[in-house]
C-alpha positions in Angstrom: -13.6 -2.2 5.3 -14.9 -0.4 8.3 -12.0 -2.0 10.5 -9.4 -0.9 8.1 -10.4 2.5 7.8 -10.4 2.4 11.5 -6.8 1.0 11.7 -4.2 3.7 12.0 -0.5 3.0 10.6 1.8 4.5 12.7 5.5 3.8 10.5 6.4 2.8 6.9 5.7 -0.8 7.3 2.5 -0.8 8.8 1.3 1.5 6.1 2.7 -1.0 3.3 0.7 -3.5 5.3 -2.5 -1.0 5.4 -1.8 -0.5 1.5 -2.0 -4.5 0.6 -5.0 -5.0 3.4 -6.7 -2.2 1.4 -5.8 -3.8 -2.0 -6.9 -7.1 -0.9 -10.4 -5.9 0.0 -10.5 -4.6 -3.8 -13.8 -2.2 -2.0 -14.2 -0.7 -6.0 -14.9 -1.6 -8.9 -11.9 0.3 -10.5 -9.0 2.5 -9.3 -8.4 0.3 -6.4 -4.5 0.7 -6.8 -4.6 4.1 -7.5 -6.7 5.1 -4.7 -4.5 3.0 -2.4 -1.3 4.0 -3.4 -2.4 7.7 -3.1 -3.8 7.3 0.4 -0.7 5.1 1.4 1.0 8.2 0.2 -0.8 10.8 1.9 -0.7 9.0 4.9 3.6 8.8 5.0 3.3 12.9 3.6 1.2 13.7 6.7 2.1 11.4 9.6 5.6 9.9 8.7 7.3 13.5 7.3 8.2 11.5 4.5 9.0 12.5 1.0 6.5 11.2 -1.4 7.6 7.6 -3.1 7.4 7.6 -6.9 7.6 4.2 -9.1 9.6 4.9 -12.2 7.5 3.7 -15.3 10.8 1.5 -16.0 10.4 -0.2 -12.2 6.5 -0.3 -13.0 6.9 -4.7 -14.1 9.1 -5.5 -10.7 6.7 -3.0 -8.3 3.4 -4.7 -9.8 5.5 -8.6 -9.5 6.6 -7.4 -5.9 3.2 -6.3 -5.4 1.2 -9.3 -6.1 2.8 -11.9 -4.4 2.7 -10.3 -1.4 -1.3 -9.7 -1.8 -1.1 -13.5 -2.5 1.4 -14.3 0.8 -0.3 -14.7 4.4 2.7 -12.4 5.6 2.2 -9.2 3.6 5.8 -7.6 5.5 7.9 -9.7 3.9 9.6 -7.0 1.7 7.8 -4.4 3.1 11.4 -2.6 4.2 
């Protein structure tokens, strides 16, 4: 955990891969995804000058399918663009 919070993304797809690391580590006992997505947020907001990414409750299923297999995969950029 110390080494990820160390780690420093520096575009969109290294932050996607900081946001499944994070996830992968599961540090808490609950609110691990929504403590994730909220700092993978903050983190394009401040350092990217991006607009903040929603997930439509009606693209909630495919985000969460999408999600998991690439916490499952050993190459977690796969559809990280």
């Amino acid at each position: 955990m110390t080494e990820l919070l160390e780690w420093q993304p520096i575009d969109p797809v290294r932050a996607v891969e900081w946001h499944i690391a994070f996830e992968r580590i599961h540090p808490f006992a609950d609110g691990n995804g929504r403590i994730g997505r909220l700092v993978y947020l903050w983190h394009c907001v401040e350092h990217l000058d991006a607009e903040p990414i929603l997930c439509r409750a009606t693209d909630r299923e495919g985000y969460y399918a999408l999600f998991d297999s690439e916490i499952t995969t050993s190459n977690p950029t796969n559809n990280a663009t």
